[in-house]
N, C-alpha and C positions, 0 to 999 in steps of 0.2 A: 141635073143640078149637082154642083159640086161642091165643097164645103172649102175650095183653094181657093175661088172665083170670089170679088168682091160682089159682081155683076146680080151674081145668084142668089146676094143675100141682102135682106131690109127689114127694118123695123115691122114688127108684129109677126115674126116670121117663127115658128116651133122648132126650137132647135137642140141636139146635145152639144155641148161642149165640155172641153175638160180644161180644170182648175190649174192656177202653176202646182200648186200642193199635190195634187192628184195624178201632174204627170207620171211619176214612177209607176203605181198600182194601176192607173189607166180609167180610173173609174170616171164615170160620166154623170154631167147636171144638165139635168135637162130645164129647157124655160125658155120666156119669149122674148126676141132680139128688143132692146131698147135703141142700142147707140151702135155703128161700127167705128171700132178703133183701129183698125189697119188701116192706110190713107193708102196704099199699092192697089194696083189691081189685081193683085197673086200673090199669095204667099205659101208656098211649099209645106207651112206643119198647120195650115188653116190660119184662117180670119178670125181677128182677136175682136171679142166681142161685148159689147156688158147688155146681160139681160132687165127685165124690169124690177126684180130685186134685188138690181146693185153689183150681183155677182159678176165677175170678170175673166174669162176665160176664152180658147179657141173653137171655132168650130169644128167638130168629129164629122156629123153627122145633119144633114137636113130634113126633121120629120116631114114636115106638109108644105105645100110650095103654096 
């Protein structure tokens, strides 16, 4: 599973992603996919994501498949 691939990732999926605010420090939110916002099939810094509380951010990382 890769967090570049649109393919790899769907709604109710456990994922971290990090915040635009957060990009510098790198810190990560973790939470569960609601919507994908990237319409490519690939995106090189991850798949922009909004979780189920709203939050909006890239994919880092995919906990559980």
């Amino acid at each position: 599973m890769n967090s570049q691939n649109r393919s790899d990732i769907h709604p109710g999926l456990e994922v971290d992603i990090i915040l635009k605010k957060d990009q510098r420090s790198g810190k990560r939110t973790r939470g569960i996919v609601k919507d994908l916002l990237t319409s490519s099939a690939y995106h090189s810094r991850g798949i922009k994501v909004r979780l189920e509380d709203g939050q909006i951010g890239r994919v880092i990382e995919i906990i559980e498949e």
